[in-house]
C-alpha positions in Angstrom: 0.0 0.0 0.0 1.5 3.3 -1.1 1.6 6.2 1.4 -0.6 7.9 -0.3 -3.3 5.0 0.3 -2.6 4.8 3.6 -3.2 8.7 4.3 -6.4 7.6 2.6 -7.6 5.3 4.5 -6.8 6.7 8.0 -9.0 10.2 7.1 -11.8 7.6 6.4 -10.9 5.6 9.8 -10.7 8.7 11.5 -13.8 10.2 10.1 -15.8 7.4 10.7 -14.6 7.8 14.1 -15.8 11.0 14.5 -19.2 10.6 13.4 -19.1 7.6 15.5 -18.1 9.5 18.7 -20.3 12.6 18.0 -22.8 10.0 17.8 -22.0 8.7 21.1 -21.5 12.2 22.9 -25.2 13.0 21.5 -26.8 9.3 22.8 -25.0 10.1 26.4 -26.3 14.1 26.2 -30.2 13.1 25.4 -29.7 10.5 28.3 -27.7 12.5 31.1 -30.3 15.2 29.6 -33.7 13.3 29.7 -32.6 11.2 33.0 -32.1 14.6 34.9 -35.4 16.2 33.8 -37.6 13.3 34.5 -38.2 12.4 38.5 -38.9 8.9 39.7 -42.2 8.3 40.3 -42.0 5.2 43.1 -39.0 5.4 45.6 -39.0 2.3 47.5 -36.7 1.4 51.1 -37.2 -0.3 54.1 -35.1 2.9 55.7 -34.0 6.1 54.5 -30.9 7.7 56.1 -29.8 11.0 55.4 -26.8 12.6 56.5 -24.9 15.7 57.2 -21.6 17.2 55.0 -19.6 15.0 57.7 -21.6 11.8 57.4 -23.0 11.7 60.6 -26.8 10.7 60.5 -29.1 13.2 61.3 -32.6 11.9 59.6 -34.1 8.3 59.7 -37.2 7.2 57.8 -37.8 3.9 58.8 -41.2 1.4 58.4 -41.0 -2.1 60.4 -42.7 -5.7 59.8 -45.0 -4.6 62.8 -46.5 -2.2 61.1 -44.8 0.6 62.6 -43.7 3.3 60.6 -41.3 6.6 62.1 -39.0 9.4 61.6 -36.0 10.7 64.1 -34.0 13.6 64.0 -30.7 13.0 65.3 -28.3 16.2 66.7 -24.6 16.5 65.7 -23.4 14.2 68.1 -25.6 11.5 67.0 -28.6 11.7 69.9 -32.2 11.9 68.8 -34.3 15.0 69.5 -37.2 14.7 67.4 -39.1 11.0 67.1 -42.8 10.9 65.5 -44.4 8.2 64.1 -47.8 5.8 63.3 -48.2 2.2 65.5 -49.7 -0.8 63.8 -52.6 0.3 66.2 -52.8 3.6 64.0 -52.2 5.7 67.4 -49.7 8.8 66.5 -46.6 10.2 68.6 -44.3 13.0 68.5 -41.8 13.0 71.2 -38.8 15.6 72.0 -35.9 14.5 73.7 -33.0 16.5 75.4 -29.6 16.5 74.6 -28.9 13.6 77.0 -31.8 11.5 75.0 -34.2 11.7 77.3 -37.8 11.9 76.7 -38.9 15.9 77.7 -42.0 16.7 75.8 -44.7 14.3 74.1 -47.9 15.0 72.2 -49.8 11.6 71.6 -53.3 10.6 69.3 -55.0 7.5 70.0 -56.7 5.1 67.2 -59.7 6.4 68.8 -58.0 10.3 68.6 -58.1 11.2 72.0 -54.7 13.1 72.5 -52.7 13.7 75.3 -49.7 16.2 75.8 -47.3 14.8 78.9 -44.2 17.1 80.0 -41.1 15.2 81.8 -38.5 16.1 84.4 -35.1 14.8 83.8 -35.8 11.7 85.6 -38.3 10.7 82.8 -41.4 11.6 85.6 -44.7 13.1 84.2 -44.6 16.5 86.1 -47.6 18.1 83.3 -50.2 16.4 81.4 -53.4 17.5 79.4 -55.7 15.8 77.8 -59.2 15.9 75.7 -61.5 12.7 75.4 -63.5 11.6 73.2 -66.7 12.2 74.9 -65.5 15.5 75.9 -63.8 16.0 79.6 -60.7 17.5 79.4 -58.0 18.3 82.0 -54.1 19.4 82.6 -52.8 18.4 85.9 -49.5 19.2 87.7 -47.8 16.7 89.6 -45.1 16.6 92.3 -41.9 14.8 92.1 -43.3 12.5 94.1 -46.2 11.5 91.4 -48.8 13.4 93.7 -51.1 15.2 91.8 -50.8 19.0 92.9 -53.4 20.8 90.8 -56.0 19.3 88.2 -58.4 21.6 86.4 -61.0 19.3 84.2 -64.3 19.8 82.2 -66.8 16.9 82.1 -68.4 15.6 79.2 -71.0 18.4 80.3 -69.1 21.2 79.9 -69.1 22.1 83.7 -65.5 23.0 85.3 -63.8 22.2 88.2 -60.4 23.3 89.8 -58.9 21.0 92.3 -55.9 21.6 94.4 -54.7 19.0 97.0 -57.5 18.0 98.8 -60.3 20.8 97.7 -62.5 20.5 94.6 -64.0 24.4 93.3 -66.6 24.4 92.4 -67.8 21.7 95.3 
């Protein structure tokens, strides 16, 4: 093959190259393209993690085999603050927790959607609690250290209220 042959037939190798690799670059560029405009309709995990710039975790979705399906929110030293979920029994929960991961503040629904709100000491012991029923008595309550209940005010299902403090009842 003469040089001049073989000058030939590299421009047609390396044309055919070309149109090959434009081709190629365009293929890639209509996928990276189309892939990034369209958003998956179904994302499906067990658990979903997410994490800070340092990889510490800071937000789990999880679902369990129970039927139990939840969210924390963990601080930047790993303890959670924020937990709210669903029971298999359908009953709802948000609890706050403080920086030693214990429980402070929690706001509860029942199946049945009576819903309480319970405030903790550091020692994990109910010190205020409300609550509305279904059938319509409500009542917050403060209690002593001790688990004695200091004050209570309540309505009945009849709308009529009532003040209680250690022993004495108002209206009597």
């Amino acid at each position: 093959m003469s040089m001049e042959q073989r000058i030939e037939s590299l421009e047609r190798s390396l044309a055919r190259t070309r149109r090959l690799n434009l081709g190629l670059l365009l293929g890639l560029s209509a996928l990276v393209v189309g892939g990034a405009r369209s958003e998956p309709e179904v994302l499906t995990a067990r658990e979903l993690v997410i994490v800070d710039g340092e990889g510490r975790r800071r937000v789990m979705i999880t679902g369990d085999d129970q039927g139990m399906a939840g969210m924390r929110i963990f601080d930047e030293d790993g303890v959670s603050r924020i937990s709210s979920g669903v029971a298999a029994n359908n009953a709802s929960y948000t609890q706050w927790f403080d920086s030693q991961g214990r429980s402070r503040l929690a706001a509860l629904c029942s199946q049945t959607g009576e819903s309480s709100f319970q405030w903790r000491d550091a020692d994990n012991r109910l010190r205020i609690g409300a609550a509305t029923l279904n059938n319509g008595e409500s009542s917050m309550m403060w209690i002593a250290p001790n688990g004695t209940r200091q004050v209570r005010m309540l309505t009945d299902a009849n709308g009529l209220a009532k003040f209680v403090c250690g022993d004495r009842t108002w209206p009597e």
